[in-house]
C-alpha positions as CSV (number, residue, x, y, z in Angstrom):
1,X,91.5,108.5,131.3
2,X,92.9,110.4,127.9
3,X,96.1,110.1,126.9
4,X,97.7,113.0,125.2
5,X,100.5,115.5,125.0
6,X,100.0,118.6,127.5
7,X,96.4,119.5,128.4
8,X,98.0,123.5,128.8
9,X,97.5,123.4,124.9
10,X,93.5,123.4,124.9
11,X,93.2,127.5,124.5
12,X,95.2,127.5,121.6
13,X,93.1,124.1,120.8
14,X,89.7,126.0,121.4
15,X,90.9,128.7,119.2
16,X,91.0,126.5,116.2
17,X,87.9,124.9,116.7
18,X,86.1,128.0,116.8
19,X,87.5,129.2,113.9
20,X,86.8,126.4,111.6
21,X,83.1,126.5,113.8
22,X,82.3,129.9,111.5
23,X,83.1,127.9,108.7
24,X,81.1,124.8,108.6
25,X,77.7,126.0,108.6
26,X,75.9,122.5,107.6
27,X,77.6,120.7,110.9
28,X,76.3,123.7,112.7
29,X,72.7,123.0,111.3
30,X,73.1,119.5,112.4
31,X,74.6,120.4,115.9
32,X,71.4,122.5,116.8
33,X,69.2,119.2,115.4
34,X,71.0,116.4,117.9
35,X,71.1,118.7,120.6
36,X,66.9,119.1,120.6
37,X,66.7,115.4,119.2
38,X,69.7,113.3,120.9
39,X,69.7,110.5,118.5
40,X,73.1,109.3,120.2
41,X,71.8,108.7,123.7
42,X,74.0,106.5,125.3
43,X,75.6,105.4,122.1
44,X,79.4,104.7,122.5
45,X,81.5,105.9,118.9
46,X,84.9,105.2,118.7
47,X,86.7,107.3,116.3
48,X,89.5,107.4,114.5
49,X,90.3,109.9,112.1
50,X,93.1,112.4,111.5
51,X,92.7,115.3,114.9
52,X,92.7,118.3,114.1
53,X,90.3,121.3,114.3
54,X,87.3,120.2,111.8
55,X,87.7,116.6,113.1
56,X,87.2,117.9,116.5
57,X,83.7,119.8,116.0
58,X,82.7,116.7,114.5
59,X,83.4,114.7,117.4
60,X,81.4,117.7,119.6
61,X,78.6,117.7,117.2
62,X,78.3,114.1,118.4
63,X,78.5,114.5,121.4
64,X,75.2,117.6,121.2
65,X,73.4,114.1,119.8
66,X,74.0,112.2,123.5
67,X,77.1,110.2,122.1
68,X,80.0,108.9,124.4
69,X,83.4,109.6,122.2
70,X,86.4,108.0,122.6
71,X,88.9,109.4,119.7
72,X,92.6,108.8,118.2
73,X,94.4,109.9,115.3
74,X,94.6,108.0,112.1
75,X,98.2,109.2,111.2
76,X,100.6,109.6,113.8
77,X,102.0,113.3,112.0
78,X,98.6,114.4,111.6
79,X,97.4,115.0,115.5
80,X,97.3,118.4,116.7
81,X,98.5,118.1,120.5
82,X,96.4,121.7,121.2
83,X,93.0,120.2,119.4
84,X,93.7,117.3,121.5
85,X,93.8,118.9,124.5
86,X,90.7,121.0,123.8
87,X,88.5,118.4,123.3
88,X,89.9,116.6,126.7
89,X,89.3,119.6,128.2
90,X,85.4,119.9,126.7
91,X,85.0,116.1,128.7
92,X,85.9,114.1,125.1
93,X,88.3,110.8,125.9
94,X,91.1,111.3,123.5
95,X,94.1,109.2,123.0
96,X,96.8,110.3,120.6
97,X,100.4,112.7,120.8
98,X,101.7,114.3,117.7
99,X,105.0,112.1,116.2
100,X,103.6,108.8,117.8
101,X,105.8,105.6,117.6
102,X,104.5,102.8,115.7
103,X,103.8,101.3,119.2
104,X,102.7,103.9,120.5
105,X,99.9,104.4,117.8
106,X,98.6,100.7,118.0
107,X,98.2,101.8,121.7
108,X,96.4,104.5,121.3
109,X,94.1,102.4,118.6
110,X,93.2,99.9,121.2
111,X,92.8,102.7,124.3
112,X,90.2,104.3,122.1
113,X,88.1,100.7,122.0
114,X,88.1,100.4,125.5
115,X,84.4,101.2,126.2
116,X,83.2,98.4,123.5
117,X,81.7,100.8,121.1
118,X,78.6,100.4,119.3
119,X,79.8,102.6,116.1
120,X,83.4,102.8,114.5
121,X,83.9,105.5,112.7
122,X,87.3,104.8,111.2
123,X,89.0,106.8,108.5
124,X,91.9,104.3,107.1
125,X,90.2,101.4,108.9
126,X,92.9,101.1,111.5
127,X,90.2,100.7,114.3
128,X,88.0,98.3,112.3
129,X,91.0,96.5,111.7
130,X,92.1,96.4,115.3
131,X,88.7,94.9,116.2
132,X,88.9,92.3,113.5
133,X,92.5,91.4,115.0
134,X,94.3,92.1,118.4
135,X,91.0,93.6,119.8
136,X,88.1,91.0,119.1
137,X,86.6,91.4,122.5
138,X,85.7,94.9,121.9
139,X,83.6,94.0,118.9
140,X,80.9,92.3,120.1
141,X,78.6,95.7,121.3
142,X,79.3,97.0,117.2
143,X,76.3,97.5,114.9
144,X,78.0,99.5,112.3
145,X,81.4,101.7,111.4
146,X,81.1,104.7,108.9
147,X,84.5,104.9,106.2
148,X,85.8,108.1,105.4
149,X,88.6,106.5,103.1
150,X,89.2,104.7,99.1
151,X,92.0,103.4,101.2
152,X,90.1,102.2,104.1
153,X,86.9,100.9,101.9
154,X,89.5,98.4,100.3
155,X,90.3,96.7,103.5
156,X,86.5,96.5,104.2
157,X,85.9,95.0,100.8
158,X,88.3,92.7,101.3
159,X,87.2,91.6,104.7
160,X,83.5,91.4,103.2
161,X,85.0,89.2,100.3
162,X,86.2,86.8,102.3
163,X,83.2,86.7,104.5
164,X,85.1,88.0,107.5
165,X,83.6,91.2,107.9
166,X,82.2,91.1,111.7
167,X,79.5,94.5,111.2
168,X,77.8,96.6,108.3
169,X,80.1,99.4,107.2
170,X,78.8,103.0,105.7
171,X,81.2,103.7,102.6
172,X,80.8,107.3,103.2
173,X,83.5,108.4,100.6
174,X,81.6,107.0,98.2
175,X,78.9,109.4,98.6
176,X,78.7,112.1,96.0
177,X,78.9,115.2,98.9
178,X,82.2,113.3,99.9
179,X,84.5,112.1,96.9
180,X,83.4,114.7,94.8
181,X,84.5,117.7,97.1
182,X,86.9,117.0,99.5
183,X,89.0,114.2,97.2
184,X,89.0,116.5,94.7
185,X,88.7,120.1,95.6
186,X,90.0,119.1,99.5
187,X,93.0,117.4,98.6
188,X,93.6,119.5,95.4
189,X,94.6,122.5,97.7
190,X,95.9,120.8,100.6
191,X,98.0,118.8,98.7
192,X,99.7,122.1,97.5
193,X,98.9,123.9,100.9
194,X,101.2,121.6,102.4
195,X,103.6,121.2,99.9
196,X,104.2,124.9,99.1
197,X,104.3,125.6,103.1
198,X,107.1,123.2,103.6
199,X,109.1,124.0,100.7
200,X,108.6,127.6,100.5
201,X,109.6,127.1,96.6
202,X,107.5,128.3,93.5
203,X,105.3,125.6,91.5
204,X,105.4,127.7,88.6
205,X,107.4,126.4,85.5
206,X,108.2,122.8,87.3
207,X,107.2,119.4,86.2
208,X,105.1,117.8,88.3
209,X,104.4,114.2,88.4
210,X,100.7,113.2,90.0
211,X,100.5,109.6,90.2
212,X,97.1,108.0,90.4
213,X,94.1,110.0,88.7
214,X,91.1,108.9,90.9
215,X,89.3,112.2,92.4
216,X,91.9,113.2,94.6
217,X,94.9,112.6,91.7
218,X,92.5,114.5,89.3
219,X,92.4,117.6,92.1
220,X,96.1,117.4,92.6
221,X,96.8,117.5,88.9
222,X,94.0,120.4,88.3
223,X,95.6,122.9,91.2
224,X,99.2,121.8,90.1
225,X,98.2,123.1,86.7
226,X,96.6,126.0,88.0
227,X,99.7,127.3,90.0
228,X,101.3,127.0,85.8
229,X,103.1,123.5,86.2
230,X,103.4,121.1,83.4
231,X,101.5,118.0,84.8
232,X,102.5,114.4,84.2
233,X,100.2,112.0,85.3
234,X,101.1,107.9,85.6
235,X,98.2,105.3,86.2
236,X,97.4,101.9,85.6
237,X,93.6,102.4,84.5
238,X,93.1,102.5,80.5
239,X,90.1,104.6,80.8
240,X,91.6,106.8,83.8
241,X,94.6,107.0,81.8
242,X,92.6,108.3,78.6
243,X,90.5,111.0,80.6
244,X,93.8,112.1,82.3
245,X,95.0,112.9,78.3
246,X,92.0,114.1,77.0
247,X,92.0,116.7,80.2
248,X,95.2,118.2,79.0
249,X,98.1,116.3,80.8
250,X,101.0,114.0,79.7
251,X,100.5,110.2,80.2
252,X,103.2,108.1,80.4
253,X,104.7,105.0,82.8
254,X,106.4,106.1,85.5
255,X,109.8,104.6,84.7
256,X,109.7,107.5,81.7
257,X,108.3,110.4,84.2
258,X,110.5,109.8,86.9
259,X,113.4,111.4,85.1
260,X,111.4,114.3,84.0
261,X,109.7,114.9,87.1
262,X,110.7,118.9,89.6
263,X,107.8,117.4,92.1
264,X,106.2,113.9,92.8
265,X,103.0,113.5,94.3
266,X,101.7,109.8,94.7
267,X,97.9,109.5,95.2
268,X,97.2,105.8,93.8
269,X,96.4,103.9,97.4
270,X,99.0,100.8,96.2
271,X,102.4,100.6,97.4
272,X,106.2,100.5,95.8
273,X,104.7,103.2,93.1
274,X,108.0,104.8,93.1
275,X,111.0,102.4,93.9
276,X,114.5,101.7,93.1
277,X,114.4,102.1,89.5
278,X,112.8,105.5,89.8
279,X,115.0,106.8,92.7
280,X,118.1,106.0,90.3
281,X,116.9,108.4,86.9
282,X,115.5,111.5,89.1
283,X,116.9,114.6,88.6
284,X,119.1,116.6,91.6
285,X,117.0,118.1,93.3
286,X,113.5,115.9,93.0
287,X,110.9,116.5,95.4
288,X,108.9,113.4,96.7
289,X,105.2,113.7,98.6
290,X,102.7,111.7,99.3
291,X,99.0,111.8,99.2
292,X,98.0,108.7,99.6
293,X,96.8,107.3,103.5
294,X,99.8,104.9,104.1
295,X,103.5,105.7,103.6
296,X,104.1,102.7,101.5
297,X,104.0,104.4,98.0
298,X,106.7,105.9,97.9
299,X,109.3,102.6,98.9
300,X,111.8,104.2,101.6
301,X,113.5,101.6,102.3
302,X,115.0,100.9,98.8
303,X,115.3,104.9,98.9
304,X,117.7,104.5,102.1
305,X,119.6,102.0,100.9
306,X,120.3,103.8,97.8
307,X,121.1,106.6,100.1
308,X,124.9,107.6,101.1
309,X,123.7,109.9,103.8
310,X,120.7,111.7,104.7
311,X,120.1,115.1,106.4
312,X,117.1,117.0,107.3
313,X,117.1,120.2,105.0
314,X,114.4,122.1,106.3
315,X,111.5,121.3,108.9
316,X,109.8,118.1,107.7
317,X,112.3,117.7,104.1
318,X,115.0,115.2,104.6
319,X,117.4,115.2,102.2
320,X,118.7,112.0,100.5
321,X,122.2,111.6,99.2
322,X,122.6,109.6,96.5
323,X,125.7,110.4,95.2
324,X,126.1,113.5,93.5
325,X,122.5,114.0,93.6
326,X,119.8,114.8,96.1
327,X,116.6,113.4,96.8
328,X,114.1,115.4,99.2
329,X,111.5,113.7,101.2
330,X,108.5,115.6,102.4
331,X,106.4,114.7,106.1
332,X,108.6,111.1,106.2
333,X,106.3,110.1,102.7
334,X,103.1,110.5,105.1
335,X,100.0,112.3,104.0
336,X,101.4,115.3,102.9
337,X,98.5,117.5,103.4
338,X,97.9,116.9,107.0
339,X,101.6,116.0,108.3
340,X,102.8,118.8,106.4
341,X,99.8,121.3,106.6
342,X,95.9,121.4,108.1
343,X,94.3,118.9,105.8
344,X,91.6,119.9,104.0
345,X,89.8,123.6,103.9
346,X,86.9,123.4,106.4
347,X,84.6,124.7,104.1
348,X,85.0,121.3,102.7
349,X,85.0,118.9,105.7
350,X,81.6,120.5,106.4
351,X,80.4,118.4,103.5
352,X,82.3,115.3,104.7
353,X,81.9,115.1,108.0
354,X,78.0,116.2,107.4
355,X,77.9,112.9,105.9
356,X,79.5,110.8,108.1
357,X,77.6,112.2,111.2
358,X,73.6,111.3,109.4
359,X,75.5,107.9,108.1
360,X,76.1,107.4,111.9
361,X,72.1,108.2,112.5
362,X,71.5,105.6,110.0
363,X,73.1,103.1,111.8
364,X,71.6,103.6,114.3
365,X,68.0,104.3,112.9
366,X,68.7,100.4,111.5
367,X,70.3,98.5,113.9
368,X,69.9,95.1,113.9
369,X,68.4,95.3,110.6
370,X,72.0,95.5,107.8
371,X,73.8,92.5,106.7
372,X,77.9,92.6,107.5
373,X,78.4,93.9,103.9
374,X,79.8,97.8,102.8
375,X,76.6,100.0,102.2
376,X,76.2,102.9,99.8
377,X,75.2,106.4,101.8
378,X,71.7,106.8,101.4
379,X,70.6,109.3,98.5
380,X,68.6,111.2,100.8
381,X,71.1,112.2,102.8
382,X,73.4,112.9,100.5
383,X,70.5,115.1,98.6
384,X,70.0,116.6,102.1
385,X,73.7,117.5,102.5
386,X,73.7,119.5,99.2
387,X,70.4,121.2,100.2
388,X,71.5,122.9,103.5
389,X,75.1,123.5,101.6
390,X,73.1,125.5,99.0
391,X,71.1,127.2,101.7
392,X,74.4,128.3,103.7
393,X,75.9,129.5,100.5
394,X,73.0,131.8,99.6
395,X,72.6,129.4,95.9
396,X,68.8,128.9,94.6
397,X,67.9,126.2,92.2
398,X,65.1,125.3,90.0
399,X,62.8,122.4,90.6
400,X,60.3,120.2,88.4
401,X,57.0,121.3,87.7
402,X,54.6,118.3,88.4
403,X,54.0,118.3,84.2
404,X,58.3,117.7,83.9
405,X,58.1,115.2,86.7
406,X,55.6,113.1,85.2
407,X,57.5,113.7,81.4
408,X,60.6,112.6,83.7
409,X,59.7,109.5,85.8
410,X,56.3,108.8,84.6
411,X,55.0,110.1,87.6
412,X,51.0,110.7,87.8
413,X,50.0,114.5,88.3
């Protein structure tokens, strides 16, 4: 039995889907495969990842393959009630409400286990992490989970350090057709689709702040410069820190960019990156956003405390009163992108969620057969991800002639 908002919302659900549908021709390709092949028969997937429209033609390309889906949200501002309701309506179990409680999201976590799954496929590891904890006696029908996260891979790695991982896990952002298109080019314009949408101000001539220069801080930094803001970026990472320079930006702690900084964007997957000591030099005025997958970079509770009053300003921007200065707060420090926008373009997530769904066919293709350890994607599939990409986007490319294969890899002609 689903749980969710208002099941009146699935037309303007099914809308949605559709639309992104036209754009996501490699899931399409794959959708016509399961149906003939059904490599899901009877396989139960729990999922967990943030519900909205390209999300939900993932979860009905898996279900064309025979799978049984049971699906939540992975951020409580980033379910869309009406997708929801359209895939209850097309016979998916979904369990999650737009603006969930903190309780009310565990719940939703642990509704989504209920038919002992057999594959996780967890984006934030909030289900994996539920089966590991409060939920062990769903875990003992998994063979594998599939990880669409940097944030979620480091509570697998963890978990595998320690020797308590309990299943083989898929690090599907680490595959090329993943991290190097939607962290970077995906979050690069959601990150600004979201910002820009909520704010309604220009980007043009500000100073922006990007902290964290992995692939989604270099995206972030590339679209901010690219709308004509001066970019400052902060890190940690020496050699991060050096590329960051040596690609045109300012480098600098963030104790010195804080009071420099029109816009901050945090993108570093650690908490506290901007606390108390930062709050107290910003300028009037200072936008804060967050692109990280928790709400924890950004510290709001030294921000509140600092705080004479607060206000909400404008749809999702609370305003923060620190006497005789403001402080603006976009989508409550949550994953700007999606709690303040539609996440990444869907041209994107067709490469992302292309991998996660032939990860899953892995898994299943070697059950029984993976130590509890985090696995690379297989190259083959990320080769074949690019392939039909290419195909769709009407983009030839040369090959090696058996004389430059064997000059190449020694290969015998």
């Amino acid at each position: 039995m689903s749980e969710i908002k208002d099941i009146k919302l699935a037309p303007a659900g099914e809308l949605k889907i559709e639309w992104v549908k036209k754009h996501m021709p490699v899931l399409s390709f794959l959708e016509k495969r399961f149906e003939a092949e059904k490599p899901f028969k009877d396989v139960k997937v729990s999922l967990s990842v943030h519900l909205e429209a390209k999300t939900a033609y993932l979860c009905r390309v898996l279900k064309s393959g025979g799978a049984l889906m049971s699906v939540t949200g992975s951020n409580p501002l980033s379910t869309q009630d009406d997708v929801a309701a359209a895939l209850v309506s097309g016979g998916i179990d979904v369990y999650a409400w737009h603006a969930a409680t903190a309780q009310e999201y565990e719940r939703h976590i642990s509704m989504t286990l209920h038919h002992n799954p057999h594959i996780v496929i967890d984006d934030g590891a909030d289900l994996s992490e539920a089966l590991h904890t409060r939920d062990k006696d769903k875990a003992c029908d998994v063979i594998g989970a599939c990880e669409e996260t940097t944030t979620g891979l480091l509570r697998y790695r963890a978990r595998e350090k320690n020797k308590s991982l309990m299943f083989p896990v898929v690090a599907v952002n680490d595959a090329d057709c993943k991290h190097l298109f939607d962290n970077r080019y995906g979050t690069g314009q959601s990150v600004w689709d979201g910002i820009m949408r909520t704010t309604n101000l220009v980007v043009a001539g500000k100073v922006v702040v990007v902290a964290g220069y992995g692939w989604c801080g270099k995206g972030i930094a590339l679209r901010a410069k690219g709308l004509g803001a001066r970019v400052i970026v902060t890190e940690i990472d020496p050699i991060r820190s050096m590329e960051a320079a040596m690609d045109g930006y300012d480098v600098m702690p963030m104790d010195d960019a804080a009071g420099l900084g029109d816009i901050f964007v945090t993108v570093t997957g650690c908490n506290d990156v901007i606390r108390k000591q930062h709050f107290n030099k910003m300028k009037n005025g200072a936008i804060l956003s967050n692109a990280g997958h928790f709400n924890v970079e950004i510290n709001l509770p030294e921000l509140e405390s600092l705080s004479k009053c607060t206000h909400m300003a404008r749809h999702n921007i609370m305003a923060y009163d620190l006497g005789g200065k403001m402080i603006y707060l976009l989508a409550e420090g949550r994953l700007v992108n999606l709690a303040s926008g539609d996440g990444h373009p869907a041209e994107i997530m067709d490469l992302s969620f292309a991998i996660q769904a032939l990860s899953l066919n892995y898994l299943v293709q070697n059950k029984g057969k993976l130590e509890n350890k985090v696995f690379s994607v297989p190259r083959d599939i990320d080769i074949e991800v690019a392939e039909l990409k290419l195909k769709a986007m009407d983009i030839s490319i040369d090959s090696l002639s058996d004389e430059q294969r064997a000059y190449m890899y020694g290969e015998t002609i």
